[in-house]
Backbone and ligand atoms as CSV (ligand in chain L), in Angstrom:
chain,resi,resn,atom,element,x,y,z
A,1,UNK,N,N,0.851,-1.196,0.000
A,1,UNK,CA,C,0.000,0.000,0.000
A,1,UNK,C,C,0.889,1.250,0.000
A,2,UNK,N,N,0.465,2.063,-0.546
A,2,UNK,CA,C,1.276,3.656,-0.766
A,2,UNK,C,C,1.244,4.585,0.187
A,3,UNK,N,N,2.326,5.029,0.653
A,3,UNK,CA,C,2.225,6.032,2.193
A,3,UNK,C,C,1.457,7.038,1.746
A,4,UNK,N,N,0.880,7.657,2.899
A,4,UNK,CA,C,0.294,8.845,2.150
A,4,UNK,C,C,1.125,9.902,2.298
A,5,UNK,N,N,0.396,11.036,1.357
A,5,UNK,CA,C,2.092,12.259,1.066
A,5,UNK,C,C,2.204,12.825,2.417
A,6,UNK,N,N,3.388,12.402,2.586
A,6,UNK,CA,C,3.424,13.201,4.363
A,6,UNK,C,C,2.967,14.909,4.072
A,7,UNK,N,N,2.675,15.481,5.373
A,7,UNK,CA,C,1.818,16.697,5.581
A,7,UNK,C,C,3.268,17.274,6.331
A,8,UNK,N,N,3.473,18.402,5.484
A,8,UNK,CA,C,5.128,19.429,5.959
A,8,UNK,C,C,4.165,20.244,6.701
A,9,UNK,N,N,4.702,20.716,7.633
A,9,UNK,CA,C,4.560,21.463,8.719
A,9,UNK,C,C,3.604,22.718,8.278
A,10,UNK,N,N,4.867,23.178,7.187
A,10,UNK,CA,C,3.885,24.266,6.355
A,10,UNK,C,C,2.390,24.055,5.452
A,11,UNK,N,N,2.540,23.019,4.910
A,11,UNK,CA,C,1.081,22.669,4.591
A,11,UNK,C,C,0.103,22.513,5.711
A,12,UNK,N,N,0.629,22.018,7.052
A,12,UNK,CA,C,-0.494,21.816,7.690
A,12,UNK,C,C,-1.100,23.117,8.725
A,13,UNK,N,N,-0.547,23.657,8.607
A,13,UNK,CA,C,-0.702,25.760,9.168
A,13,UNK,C,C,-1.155,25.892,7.831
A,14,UNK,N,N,-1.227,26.311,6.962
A,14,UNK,CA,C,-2.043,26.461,5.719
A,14,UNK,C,C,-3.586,25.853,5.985
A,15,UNK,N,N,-3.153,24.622,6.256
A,15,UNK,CA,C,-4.745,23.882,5.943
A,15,UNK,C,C,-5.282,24.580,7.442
A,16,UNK,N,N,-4.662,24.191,8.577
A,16,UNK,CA,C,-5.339,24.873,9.630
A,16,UNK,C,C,-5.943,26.088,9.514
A,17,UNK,N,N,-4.896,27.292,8.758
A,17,UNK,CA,C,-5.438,28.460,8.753
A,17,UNK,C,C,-6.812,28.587,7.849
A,18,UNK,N,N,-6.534,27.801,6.662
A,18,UNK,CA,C,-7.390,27.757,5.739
A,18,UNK,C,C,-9.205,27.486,6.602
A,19,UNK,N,N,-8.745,26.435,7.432
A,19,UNK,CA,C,-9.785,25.836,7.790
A,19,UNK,C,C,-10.629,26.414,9.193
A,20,UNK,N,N,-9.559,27.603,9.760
A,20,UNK,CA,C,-10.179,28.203,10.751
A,20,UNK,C,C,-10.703,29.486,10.006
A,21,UNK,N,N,-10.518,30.096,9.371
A,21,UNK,CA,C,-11.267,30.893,8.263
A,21,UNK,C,C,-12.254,30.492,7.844
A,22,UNK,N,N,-13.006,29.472,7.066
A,22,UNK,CA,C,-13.758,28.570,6.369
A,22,UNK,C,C,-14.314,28.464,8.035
A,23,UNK,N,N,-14.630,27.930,9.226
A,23,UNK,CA,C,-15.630,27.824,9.988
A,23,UNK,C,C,-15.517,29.335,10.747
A,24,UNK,N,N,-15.191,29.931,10.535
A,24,UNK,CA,C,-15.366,31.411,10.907
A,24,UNK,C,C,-16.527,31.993,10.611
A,25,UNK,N,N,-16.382,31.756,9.094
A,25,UNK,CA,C,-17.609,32.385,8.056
A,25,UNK,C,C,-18.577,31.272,8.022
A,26,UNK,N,N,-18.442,30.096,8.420
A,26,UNK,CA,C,-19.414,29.271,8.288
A,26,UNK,C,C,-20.166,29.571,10.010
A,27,UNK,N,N,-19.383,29.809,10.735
A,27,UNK,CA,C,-20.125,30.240,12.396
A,27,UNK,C,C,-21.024,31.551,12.362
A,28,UNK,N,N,-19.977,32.685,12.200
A,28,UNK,CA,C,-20.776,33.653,11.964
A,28,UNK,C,C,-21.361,34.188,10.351
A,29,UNK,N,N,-21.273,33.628,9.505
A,29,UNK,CA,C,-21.909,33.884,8.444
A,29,UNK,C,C,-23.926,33.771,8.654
A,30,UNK,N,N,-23.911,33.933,7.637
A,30,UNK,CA,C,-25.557,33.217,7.503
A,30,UNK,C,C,-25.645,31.810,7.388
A,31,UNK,N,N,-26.254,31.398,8.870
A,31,UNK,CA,C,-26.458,29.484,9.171
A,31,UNK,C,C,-26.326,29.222,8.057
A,32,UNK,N,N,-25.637,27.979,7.932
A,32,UNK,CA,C,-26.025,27.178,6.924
A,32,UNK,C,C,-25.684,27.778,5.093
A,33,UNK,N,N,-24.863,28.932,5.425
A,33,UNK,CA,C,-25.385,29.332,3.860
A,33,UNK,C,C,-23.633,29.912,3.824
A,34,UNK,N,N,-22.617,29.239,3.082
A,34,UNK,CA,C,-21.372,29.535,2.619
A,34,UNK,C,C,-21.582,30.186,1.236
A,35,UNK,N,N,-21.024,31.798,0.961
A,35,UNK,CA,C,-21.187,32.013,-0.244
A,35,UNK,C,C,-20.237,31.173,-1.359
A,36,UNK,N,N,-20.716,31.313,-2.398
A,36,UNK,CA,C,-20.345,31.056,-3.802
A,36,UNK,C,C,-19.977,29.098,-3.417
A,37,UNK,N,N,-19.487,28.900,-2.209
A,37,UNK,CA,C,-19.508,27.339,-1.895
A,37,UNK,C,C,-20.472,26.645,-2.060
A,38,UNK,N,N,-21.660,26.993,-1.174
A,38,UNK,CA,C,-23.039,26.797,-1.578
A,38,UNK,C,C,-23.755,27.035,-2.804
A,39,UNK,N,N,-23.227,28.206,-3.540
A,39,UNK,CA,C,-23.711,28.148,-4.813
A,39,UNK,C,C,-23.477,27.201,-5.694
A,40,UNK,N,N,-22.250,27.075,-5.592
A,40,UNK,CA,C,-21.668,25.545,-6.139
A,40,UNK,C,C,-22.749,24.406,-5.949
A,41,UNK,N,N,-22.913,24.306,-4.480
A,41,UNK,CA,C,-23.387,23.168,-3.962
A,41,UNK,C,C,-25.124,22.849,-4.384
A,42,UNK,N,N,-25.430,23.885,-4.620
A,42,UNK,CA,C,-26.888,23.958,-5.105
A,42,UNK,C,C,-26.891,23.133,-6.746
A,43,UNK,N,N,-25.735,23.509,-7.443
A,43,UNK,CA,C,-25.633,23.097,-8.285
A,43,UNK,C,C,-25.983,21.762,-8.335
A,44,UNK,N,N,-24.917,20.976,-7.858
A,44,UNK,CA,C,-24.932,19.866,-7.590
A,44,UNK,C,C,-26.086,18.768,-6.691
A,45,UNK,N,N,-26.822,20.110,-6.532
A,45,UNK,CA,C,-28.321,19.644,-5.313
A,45,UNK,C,C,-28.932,19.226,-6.756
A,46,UNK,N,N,-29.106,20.048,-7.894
A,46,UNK,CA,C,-29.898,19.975,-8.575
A,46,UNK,C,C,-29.696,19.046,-9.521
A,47,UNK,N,N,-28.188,18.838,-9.952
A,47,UNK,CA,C,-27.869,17.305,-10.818
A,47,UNK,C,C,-28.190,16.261,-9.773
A,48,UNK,N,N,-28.468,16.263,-8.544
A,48,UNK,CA,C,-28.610,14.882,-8.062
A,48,UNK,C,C,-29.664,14.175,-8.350
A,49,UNK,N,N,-30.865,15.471,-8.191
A,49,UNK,CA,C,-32.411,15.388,-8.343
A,49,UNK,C,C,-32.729,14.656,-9.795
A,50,UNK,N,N,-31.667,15.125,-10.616
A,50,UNK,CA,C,-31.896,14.607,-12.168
A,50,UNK,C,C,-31.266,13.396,-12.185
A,51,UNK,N,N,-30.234,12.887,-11.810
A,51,UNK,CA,C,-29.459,11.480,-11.189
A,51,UNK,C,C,-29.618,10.789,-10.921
A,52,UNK,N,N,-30.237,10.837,-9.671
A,52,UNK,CA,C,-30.766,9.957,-8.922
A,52,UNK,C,C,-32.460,9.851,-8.913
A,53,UNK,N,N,-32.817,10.581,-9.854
A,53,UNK,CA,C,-34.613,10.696,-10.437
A,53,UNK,C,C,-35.091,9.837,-11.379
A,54,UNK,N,N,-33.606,9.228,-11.902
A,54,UNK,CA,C,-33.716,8.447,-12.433
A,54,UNK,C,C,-34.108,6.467,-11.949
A,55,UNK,N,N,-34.326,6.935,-10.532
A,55,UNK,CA,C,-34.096,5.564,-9.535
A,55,UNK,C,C,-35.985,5.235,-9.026
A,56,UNK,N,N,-36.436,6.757,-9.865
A,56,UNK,CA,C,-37.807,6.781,-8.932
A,56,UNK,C,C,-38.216,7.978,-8.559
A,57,UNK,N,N,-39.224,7.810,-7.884
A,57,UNK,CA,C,-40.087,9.184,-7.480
A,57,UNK,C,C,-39.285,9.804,-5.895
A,58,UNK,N,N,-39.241,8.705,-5.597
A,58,UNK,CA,C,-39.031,8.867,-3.780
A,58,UNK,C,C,-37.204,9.432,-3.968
A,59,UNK,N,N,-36.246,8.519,-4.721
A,59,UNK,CA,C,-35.351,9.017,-4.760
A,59,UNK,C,C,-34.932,10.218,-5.103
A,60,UNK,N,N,-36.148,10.686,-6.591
A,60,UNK,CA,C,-35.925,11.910,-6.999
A,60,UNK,C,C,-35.715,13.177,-5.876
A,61,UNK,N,N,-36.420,12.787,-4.993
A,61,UNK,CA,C,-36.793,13.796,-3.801
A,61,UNK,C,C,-35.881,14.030,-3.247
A,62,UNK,N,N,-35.326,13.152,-2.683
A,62,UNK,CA,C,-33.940,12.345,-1.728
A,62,UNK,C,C,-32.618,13.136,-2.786
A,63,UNK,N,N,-32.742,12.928,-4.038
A,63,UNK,CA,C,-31.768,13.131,-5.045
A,63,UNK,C,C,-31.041,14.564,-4.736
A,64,UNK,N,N,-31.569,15.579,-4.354
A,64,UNK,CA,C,-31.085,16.545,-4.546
A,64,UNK,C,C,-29.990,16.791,-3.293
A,65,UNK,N,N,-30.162,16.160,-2.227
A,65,UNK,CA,C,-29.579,15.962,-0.747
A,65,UNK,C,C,-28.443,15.450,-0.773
A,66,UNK,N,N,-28.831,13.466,-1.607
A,66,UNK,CA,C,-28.039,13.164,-1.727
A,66,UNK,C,C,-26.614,13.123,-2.808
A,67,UNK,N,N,-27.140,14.418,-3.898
A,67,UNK,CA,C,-26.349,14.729,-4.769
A,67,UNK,C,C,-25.401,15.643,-4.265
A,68,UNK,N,N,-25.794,16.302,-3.080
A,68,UNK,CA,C,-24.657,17.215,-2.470
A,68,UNK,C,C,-23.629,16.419,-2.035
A,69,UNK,N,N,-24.255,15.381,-0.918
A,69,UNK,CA,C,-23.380,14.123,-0.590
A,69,UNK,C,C,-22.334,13.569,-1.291
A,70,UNK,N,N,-22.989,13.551,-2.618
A,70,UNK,CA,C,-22.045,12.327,-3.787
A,70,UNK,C,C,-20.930,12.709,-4.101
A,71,UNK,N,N,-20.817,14.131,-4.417
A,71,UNK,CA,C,-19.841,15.046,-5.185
A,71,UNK,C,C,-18.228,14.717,-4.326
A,72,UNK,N,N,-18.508,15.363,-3.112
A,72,UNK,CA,C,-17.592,15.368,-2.252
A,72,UNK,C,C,-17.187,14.097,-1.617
A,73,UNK,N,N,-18.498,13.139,-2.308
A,73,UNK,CA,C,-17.798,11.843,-1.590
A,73,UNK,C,C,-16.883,11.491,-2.838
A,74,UNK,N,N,-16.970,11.466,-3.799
A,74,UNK,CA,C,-16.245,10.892,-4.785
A,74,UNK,C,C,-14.569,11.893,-4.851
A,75,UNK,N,N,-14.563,12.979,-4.701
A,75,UNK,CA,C,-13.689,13.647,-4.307
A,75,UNK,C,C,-12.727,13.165,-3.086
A,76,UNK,N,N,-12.950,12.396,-1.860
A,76,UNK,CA,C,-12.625,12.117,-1.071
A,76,UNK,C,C,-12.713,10.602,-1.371
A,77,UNK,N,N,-12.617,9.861,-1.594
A,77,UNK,CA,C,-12.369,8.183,-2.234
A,77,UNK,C,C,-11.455,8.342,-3.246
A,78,UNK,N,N,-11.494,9.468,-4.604
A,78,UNK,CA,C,-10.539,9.480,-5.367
A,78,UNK,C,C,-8.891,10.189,-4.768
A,79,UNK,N,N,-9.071,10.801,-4.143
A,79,UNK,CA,C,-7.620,11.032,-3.110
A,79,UNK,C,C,-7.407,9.931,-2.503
A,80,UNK,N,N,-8.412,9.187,-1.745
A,80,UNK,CA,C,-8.054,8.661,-0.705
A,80,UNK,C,C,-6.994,7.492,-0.762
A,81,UNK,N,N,-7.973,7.061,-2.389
A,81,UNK,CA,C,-7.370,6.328,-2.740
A,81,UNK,C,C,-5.869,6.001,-3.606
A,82,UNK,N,N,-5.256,7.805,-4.000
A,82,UNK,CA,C,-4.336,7.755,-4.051
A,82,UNK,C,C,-3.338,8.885,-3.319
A,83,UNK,N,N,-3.976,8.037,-2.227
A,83,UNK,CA,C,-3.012,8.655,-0.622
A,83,UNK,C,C,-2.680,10.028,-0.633
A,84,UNK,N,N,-3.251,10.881,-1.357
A,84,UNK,CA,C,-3.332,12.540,-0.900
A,84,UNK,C,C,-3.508,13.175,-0.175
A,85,UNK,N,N,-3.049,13.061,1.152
A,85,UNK,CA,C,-3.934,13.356,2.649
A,85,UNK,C,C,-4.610,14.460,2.354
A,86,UNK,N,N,-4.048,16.001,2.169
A,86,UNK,CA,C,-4.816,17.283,2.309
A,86,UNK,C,C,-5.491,17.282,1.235
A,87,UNK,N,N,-5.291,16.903,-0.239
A,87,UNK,CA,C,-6.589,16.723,-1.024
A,87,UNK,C,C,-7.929,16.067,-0.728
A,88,UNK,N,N,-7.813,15.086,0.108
A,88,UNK,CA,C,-9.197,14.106,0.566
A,88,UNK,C,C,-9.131,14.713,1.920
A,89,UNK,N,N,-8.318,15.706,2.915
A,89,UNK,CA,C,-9.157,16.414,3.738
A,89,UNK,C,C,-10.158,17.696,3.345
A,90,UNK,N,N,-9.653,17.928,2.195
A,90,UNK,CA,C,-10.456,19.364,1.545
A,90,UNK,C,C,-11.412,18.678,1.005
A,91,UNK,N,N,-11.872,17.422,0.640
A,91,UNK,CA,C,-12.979,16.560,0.358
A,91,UNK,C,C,-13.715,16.820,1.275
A,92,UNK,N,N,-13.191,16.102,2.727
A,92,UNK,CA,C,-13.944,16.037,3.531
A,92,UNK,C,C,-14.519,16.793,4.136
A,93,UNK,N,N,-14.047,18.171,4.119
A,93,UNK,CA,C,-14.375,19.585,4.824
A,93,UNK,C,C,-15.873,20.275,3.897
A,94,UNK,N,N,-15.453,19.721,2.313
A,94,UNK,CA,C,-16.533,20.237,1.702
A,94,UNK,C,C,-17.711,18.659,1.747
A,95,UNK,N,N,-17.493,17.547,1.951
A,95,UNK,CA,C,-18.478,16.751,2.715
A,95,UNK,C,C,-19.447,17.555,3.878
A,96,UNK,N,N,-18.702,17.870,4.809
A,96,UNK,CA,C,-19.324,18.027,6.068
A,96,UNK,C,C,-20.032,19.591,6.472
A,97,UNK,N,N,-19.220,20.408,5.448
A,97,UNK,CA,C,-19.910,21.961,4.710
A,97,UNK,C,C,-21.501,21.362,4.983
A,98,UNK,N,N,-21.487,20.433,3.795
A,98,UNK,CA,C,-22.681,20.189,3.265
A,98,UNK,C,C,-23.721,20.130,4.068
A,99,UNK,N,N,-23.109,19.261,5.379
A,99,UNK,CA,C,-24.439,19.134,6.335
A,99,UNK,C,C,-25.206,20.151,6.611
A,100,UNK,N,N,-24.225,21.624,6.699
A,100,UNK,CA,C,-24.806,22.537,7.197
A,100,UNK,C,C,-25.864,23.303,6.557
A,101,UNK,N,N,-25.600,22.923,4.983
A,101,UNK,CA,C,-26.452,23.763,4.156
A,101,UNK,C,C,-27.977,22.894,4.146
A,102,UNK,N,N,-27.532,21.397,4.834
A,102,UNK,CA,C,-28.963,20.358,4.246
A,102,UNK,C,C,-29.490,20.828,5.458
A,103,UNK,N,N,-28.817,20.929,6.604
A,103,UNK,CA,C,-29.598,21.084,7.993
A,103,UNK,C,C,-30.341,22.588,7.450
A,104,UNK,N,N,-30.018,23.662,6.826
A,104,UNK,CA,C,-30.682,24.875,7.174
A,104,UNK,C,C,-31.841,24.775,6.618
A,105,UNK,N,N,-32.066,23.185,4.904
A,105,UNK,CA,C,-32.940,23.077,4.457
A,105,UNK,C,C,-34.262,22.540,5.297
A,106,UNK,N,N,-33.277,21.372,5.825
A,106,UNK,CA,C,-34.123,21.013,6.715
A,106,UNK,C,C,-35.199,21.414,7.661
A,107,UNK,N,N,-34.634,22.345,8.512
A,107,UNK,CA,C,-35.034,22.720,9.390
A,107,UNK,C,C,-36.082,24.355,8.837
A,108,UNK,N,N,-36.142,24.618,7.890
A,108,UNK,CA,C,-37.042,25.222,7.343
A,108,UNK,C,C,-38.432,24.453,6.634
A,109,UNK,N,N,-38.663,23.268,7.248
A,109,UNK,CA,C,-39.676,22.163,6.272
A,109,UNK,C,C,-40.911,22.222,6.610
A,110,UNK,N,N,-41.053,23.075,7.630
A,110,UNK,CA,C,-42.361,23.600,8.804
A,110,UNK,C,C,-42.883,25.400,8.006
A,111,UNK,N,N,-41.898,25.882,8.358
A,111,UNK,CA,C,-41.753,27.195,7.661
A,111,UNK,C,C,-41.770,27.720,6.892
A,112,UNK,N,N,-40.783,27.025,5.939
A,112,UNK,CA,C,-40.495,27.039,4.857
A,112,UNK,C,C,-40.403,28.801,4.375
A,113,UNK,N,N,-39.587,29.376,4.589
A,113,UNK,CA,C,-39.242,30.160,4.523
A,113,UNK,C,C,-38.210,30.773,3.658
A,114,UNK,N,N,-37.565,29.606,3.013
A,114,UNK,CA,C,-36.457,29.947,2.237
A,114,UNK,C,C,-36.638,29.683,0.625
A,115,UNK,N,N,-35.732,30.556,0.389
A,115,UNK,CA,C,-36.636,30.845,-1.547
A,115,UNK,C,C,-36.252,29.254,-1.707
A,116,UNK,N,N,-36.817,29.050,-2.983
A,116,UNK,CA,C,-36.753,27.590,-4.056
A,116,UNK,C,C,-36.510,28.057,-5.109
A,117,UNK,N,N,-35.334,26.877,-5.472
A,117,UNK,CA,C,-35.133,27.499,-6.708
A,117,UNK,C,C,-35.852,26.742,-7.721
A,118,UNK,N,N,-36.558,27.671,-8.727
A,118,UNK,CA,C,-37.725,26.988,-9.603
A,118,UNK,C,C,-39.047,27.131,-8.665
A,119,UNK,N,N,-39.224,27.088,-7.153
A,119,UNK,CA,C,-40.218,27.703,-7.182
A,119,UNK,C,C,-40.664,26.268,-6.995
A,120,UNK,N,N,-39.853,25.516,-6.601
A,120,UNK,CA,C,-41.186,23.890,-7.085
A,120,UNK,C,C,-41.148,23.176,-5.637
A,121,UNK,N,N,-41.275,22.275,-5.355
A,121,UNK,CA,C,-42.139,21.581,-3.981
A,121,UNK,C,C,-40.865,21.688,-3.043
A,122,UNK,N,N,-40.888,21.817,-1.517
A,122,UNK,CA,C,-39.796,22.047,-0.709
A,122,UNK,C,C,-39.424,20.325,-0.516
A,123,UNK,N,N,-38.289,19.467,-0.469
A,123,UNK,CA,C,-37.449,18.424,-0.420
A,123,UNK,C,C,-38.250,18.038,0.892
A,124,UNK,N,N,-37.572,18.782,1.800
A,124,UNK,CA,C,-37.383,17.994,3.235
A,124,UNK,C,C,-39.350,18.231,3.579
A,125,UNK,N,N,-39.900,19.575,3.459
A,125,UNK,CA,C,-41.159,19.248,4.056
A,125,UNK,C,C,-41.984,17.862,3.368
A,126,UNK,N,N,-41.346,17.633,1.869
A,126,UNK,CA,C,-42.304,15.646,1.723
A,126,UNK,C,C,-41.836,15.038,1.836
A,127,UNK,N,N,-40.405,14.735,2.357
A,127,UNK,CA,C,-39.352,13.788,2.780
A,127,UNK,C,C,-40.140,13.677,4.391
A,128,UNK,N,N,-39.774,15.035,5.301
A,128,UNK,CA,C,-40.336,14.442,6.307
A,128,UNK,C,C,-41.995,13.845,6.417
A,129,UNK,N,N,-42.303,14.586,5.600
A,129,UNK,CA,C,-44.143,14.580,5.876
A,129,UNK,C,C,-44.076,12.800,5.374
A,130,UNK,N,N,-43.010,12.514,4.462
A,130,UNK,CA,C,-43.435,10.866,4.402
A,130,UNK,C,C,-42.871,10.274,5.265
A,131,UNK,N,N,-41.879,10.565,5.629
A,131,UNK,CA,C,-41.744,9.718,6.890
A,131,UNK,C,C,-42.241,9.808,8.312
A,132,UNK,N,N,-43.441,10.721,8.193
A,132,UNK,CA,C,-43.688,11.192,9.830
A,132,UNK,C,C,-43.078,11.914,10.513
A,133,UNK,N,N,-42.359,12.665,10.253
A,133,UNK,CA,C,-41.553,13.248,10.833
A,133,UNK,C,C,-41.298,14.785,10.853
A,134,UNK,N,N,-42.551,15.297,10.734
A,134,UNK,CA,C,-42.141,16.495,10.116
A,134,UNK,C,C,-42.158,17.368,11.164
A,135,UNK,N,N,-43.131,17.273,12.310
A,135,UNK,CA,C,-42.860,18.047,13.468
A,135,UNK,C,C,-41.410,18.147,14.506
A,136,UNK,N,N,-40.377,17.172,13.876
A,136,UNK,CA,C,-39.331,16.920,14.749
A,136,UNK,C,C,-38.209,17.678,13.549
A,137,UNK,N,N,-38.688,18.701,12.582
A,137,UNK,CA,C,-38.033,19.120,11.554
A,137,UNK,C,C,-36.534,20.005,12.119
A,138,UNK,N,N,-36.542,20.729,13.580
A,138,UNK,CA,C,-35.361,21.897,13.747
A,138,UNK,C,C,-34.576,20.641,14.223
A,139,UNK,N,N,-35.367,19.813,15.107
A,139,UNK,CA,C,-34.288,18.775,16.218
A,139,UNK,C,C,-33.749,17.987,15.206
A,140,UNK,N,N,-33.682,17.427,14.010
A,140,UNK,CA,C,-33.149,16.694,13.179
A,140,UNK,C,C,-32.172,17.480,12.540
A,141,UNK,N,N,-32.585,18.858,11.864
A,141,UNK,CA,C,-31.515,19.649,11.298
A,141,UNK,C,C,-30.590,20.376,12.394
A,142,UNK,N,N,-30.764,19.744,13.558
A,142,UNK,CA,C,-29.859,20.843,14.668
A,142,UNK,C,C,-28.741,19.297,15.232
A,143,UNK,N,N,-28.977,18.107,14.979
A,143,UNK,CA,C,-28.315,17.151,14.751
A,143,UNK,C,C,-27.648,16.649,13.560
A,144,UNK,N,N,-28.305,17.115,12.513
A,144,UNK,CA,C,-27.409,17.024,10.949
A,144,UNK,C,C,-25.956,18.325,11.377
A,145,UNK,N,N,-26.657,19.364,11.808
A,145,UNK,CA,C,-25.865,20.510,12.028
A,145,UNK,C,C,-24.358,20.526,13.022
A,146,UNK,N,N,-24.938,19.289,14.091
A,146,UNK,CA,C,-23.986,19.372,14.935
A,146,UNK,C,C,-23.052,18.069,14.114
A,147,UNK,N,N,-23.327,17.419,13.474
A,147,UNK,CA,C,-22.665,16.110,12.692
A,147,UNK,C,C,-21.723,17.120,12.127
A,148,UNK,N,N,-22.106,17.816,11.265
A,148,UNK,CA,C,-21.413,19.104,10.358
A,148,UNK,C,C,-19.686,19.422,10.776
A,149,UNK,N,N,-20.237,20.252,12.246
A,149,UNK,CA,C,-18.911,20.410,13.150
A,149,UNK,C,C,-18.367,19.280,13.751
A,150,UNK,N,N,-19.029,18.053,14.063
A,150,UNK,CA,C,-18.411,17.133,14.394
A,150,UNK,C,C,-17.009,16.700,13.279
A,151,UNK,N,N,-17.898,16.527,12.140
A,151,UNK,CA,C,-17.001,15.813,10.791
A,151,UNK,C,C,-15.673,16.497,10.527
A,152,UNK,N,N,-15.671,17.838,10.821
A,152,UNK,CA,C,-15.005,19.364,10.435
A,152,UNK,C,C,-13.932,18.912,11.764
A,153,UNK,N,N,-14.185,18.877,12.892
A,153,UNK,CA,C,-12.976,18.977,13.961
A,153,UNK,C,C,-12.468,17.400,13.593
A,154,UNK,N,N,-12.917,16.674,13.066
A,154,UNK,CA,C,-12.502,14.936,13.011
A,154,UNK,C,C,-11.518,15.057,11.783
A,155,UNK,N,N,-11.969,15.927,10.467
A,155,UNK,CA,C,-11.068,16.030,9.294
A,155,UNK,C,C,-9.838,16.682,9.753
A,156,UNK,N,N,-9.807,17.424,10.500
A,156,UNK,CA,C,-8.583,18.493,11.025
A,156,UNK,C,C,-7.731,17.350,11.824
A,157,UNK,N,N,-8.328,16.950,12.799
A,157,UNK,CA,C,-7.579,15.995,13.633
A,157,UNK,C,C,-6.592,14.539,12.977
A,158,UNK,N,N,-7.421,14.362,11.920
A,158,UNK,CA,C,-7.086,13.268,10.862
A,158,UNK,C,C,-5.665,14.400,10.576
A,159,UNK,N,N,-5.699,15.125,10.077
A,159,UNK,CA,C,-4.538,15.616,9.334
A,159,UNK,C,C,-3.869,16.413,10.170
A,160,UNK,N,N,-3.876,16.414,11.543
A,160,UNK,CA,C,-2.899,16.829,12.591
A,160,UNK,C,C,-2.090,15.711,12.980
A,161,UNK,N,N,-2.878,14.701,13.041
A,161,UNK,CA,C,-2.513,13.411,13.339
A,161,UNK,C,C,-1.618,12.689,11.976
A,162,UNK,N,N,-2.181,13.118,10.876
A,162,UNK,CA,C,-0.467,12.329,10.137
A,162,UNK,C,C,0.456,13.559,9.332
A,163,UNK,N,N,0.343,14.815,10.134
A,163,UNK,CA,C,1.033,15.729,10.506
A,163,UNK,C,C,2.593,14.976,11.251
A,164,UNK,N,N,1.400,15.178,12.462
A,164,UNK,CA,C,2.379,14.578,13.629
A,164,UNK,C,C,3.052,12.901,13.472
A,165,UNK,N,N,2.279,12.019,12.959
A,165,UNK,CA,C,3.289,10.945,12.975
A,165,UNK,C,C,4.090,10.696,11.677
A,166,UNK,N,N,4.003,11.743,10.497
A,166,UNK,CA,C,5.073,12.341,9.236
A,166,UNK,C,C,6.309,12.962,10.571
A,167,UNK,N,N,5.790,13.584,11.230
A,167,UNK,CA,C,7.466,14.104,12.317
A,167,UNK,C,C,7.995,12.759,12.772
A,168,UNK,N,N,7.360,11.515,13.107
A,168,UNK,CA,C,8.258,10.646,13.793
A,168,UNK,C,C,9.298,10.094,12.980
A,169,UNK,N,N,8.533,9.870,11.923
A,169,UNK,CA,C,9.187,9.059,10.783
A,169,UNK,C,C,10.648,9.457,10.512
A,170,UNK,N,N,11.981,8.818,10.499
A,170,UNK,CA,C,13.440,9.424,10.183
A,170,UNK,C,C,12.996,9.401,8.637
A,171,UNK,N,N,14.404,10.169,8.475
A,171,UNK,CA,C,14.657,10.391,6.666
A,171,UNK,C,C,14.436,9.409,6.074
A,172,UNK,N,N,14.255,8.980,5.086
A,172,UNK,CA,C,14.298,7.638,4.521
A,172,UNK,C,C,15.886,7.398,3.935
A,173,UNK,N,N,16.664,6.265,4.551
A,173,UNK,CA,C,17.450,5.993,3.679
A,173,UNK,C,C,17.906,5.262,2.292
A,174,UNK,N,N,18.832,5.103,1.817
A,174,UNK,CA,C,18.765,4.551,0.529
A,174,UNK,C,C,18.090,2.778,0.411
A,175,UNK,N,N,17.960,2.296,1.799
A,175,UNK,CA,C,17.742,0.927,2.188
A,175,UNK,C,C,16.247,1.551,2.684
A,176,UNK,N,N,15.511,2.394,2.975
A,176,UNK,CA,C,14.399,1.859,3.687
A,176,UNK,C,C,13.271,2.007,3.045
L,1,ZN,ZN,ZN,-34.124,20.018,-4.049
């Protein structure tokens, strides 16, 4: 198996800084709503819907959620798999982004308060309304939300952690 690219000191103050910036604006910004990131991400809300609409009615629904999901997962499997640490942590950071933007959907499914784009049926209020669930709409998106920051301090730690055991490692010699 292939080491992964050790993380130089300086890359990993980069990614830190990078990444305490990025939840800065994701804390105090507008919940849930990263500019031009999210714009992106809408994008990709909307190829899912067409994607995965192809699976059915119920998925179509599901599609747009889980098309945010897909993007960044495939981004983070294709590093992963060729041992890029900070490329498949910047996967994972825009993985776990995501929660925050599905939780703000979410949790508007009662309210519904937030524009649509196209104007056409809100996701989560017939997602939950089919599953029963629609009165438990903030407490679900305030647990997608906290997953969000969970995933975000776990990606950092991942790459502090082979930060730090890239320092144990000696030079490599011509034998090792
Ligand atoms: Zn949608």
């Amino acid at each position: 198996m292939t080491a992964w690219t050790p993380v130089t000191t300086v890359r990993f103050a980069g990614f830190s800084i990078g990444l305490t910036v990025f939840t800065l604006i994701a804390a105090f910004g507008e919940k849930g709503f990263i500019p031009i990131l999210d714009s992106a991400n809408l994008l990709f809300h909307e190829a899912g819907h067409l994607v995965y609409g192809l699976l059915g009615h119920r998925m179509a629904m599901l599609g747009g959620t889980l098309g945010q999901l897909t993007f960044p997962s495939i981004v983070i499997v294709s590093f992963w798999i060729r041992r890029e640490t900070l490329s498949a942590a910047v996967g994972g950071v825009w993985f776990f982004e995501n929660l925050f933007n599905i939780a703000r959907y979410m949790a508007d499914a009662r309210s519904q308060v937030l524009p649509l784009v196209g104007g056409g049926q809100h996701d989560w209020n017939a997602i939950f309304r089919q599953w029963g669930v629609l009165m438990a709409d903030t407490r679900i998106a305030a647990w997608v939300y906290g997953i969000g920051w969970a995933g975000l301090a776990l990606v950092w730690l991942w790459v502090a952690w082979r930060w730090h055991s890239d320092r144990l490692v000696p030079v490599k010699g011509p034998f090792a």
